[in-house]
N, C-alpha and C positions, 0 to 999 in steps of 0.2 A: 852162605845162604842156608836156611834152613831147609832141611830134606823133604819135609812135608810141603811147602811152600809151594811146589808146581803143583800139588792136588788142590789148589785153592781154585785154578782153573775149573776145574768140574763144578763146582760150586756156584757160578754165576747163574742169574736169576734168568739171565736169556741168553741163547746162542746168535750166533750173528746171522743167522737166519730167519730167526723167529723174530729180532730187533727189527728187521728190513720187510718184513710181515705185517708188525703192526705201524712201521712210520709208513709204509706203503697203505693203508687202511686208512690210518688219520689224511695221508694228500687226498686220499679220493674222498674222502667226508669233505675233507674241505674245500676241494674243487667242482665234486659233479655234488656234494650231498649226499651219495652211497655208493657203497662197496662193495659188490657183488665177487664170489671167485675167479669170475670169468676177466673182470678189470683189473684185479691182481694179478694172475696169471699172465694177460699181456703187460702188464705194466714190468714184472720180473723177467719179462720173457722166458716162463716157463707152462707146462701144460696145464690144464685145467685138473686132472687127476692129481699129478703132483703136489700142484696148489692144495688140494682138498685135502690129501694125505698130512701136510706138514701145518694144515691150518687146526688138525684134531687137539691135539695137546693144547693149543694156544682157548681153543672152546673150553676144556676141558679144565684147565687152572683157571677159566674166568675171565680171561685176560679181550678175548674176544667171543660177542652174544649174536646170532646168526637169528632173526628173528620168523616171521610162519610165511614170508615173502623172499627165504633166503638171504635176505639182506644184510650185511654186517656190520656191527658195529664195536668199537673198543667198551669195557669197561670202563668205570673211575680208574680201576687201576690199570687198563691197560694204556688209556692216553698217555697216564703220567708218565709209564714206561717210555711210551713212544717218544715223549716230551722231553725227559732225559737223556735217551741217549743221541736225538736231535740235538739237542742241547753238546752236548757233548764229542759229536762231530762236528758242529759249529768251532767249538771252542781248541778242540785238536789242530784242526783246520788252521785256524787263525797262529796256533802256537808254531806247529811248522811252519808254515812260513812267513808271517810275520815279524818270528821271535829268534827263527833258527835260519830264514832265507832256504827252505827247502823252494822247489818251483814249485806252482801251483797245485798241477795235473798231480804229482807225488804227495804232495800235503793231503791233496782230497783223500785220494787212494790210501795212504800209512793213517791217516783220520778212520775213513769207512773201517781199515781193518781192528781197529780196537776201539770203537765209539762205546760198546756194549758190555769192556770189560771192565770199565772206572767203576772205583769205589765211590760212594757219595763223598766222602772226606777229600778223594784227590778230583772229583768236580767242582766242590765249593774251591777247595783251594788253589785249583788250576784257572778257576772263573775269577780270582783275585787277583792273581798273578797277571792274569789278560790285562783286565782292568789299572791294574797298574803300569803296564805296559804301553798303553793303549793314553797313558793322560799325557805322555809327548814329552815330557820333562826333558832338562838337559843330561840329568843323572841316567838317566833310562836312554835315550836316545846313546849317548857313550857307549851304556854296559852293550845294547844291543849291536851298535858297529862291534865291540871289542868280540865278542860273539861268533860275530860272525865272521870277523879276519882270523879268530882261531880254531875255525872251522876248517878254512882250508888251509892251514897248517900241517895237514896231513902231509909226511915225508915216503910215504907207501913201504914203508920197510918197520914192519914191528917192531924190529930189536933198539933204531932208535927214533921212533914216533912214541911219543907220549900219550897223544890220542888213543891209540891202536890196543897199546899195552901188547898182550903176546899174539895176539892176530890181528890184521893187516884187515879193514874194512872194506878199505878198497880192492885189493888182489881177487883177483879175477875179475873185476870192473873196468879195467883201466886196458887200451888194447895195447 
């Protein structure tokens, strides 16, 4: 791996807080019609201050316009934000456990925590991969069982788990 590669983290256009900001913005557009900080606020179960605090930047890059009635709404470009990385916890979602047999509750959760960090190149090409997963074939239906019987092929011992290579995934999981 290249050394610079973990500063490409810093780099992403939203933190996973500001992502859950504005997909939290667009369900209230889309359910009541407006988005006040106070409905965000309960909606994250966090304070009304707070909310205000961490909605500043998101006004400030454009991404969300607070109009003379308080009221808020996404930019063009903050929807699409929104829209992608919905998108793209959809599609995580579906990959855990659909692809991988993770259970649900875990899918959701390992989805939410990296919805915000896909490249466009590995969302179009992850939304293909679904897609093709997803057409039921006999060739796909196989790779997906074989998948997932070498999933739990774990032997819990790194030195001869294949999986594991030189640590042990499971260790300290298992009681």
């Amino acid at each position: 791996m290249s050394t610079n590669v973990w500063k490409e983290f810093e780099e992403n256009q939203l933190s996973h807080s500001a992502a859950h900001y504005l997909m939290t913005i667009h369900a209230l557009l889309d359910e009541f019609g407006y988005a006040r900080v106070t409905d965000i606020a309960k909606q994250l179960n966090i304070t009304r201050g707070s909310c205000s605090i961490s909605l500043k930047p998101l006004k400030r890059r454009g991404l969300v316009v607070e109009d003379e009635n308080r009221f808020l709404k996404l930019s063009d470009e903050g929807l699409r934000m929104a829209q992608l990385v919905a998108r793209n916890d959809e599609l995580l979602e579906i990959f855990f456990r659909d692809v991988l047999g993770v259970e649900q509750e875990q899918a959701e959760i390992d989805a939410c925590k990296i919805e915000h960090l896909l490249s466009i190149e590995s969302s179009i090409r992850l939304a293909a991969f679904i897609e093709h997963i997803q057409s039921g074939s006999d060739t796909t239906d196989a790779f997906l069982q074989t998948i997932r019987q070498d999933a739990v092929a774990c032997e819990h011992d790194s030195k001869k788990c294949s999986l594991c290579d030189e640590v042990c995934f499971a260790e300290g999981q298992l009681e």
